[in-house]
C-alpha positions in Angstrom: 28.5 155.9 152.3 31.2 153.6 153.8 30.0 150.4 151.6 31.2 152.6 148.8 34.3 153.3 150.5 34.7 150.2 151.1 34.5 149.4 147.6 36.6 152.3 146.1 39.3 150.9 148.9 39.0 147.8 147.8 39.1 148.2 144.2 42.6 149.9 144.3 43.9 147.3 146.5 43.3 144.6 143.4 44.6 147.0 140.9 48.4 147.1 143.2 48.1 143.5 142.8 48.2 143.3 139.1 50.4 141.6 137.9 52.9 141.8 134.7 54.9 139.0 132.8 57.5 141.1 131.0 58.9 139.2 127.8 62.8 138.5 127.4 63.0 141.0 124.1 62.5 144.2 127.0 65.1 145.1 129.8 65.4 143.9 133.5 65.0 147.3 134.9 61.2 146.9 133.9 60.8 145.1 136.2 61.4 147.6 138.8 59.5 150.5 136.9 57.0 148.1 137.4 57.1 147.4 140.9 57.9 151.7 141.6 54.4 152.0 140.0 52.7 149.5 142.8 52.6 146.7 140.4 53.3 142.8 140.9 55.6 142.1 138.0 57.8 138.9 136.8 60.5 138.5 133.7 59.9 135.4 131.5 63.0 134.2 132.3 63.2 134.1 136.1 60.0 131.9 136.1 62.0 129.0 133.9 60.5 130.2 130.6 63.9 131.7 129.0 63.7 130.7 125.5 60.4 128.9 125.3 57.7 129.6 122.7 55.5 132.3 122.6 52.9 130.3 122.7 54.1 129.0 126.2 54.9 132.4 127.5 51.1 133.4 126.9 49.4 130.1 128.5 51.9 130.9 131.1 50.8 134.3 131.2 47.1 133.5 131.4 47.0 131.0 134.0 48.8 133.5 136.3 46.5 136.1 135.0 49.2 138.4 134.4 49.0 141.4 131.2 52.2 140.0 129.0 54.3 143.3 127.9 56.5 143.0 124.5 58.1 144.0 122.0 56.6 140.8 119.6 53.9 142.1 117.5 53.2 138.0 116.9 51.2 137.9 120.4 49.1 140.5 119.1 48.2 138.1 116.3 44.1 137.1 116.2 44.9 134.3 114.1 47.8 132.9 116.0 46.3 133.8 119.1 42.1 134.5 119.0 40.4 135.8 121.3 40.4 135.0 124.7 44.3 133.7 124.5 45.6 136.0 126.9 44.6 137.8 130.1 46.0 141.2 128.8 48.5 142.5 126.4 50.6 145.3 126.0 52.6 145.4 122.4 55.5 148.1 122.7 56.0 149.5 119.3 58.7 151.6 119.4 62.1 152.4 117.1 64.8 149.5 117.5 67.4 151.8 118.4 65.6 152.9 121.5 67.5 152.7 125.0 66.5 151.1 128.1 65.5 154.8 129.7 63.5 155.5 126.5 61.8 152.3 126.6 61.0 152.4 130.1 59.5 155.9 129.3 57.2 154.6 127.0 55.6 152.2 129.1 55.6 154.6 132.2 54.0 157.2 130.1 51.5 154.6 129.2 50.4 152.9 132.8 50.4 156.5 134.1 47.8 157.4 131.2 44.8 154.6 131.6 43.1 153.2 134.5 45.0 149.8 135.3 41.3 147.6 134.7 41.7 148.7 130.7 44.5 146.5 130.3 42.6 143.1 131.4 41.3 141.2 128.8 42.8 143.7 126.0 45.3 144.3 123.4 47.1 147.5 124.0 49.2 148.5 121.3 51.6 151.7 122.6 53.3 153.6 120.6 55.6 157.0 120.9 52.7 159.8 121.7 49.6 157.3 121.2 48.0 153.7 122.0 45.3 151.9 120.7 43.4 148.9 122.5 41.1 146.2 121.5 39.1 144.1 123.3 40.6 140.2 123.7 37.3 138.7 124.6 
């Protein structure tokens, strides 16, 4: 019984250390929703990548293995990105007049939904009252 213990313990452990690359086109503060939810999380532009490509952002992404949240329905793209381009996606699909509480809502509602492991290696697509997710690999 403890080796399984052991395991469950251990297991939750490398889920608080997942980390999140939060693009430029979503507020600051989700940042700290992130963190409040036990999560590792780091903006695009604090880590020198303010105003690079997207395709920079998501190599950058993947070699820290972090999931890329966004509002830019591009990364979730098979033909500009195939599979096996990123570590994890989440697309945030939501109305453009949406505030920063609303937005940070949607993703909180989200996280709190699925077990953390869905998001590696997939496309999540959230929208207001529903998600869809896809395999990336």
């Amino acid at each position: 019984m403890l080796p399984l213990l052991y395991m469950a313990k251990s297991y939750i452990q490398s889920l608080r250390k997942m980390k999140f690359l939060v693009d430029e086109n979503l507020p600051l503060s989700t940042i700290a929703l992130l963190t409040e939810l036990g999560f590792e999380a780091e903006d695009v532009c604090a880590v020198g990548l303010h105003g690079a490509s997207d395709k920079r952002i998501a190599e950058y992404a993947k070699q820290q293995k972090a999931i890329l949240i966004t509002r830019d329905l591009e990364f979730g793209s098979l033909l500009l990105y195939p599979k096996g381009s990123h570590y994890g996606l989440i697309v945030l699909r939501m109305p453009c007049f949406f505030k920063i509480e609303q937005i940070k809502w949607l993703l909180k509602s989200f996280l709190t939904a699925i077990r953390p492991a869905q998001l590696i290696h997939t496309l999540s697509i959230v929208e207001v009252g529903k998600y869809r997710q896809r395999k990336l690999v």
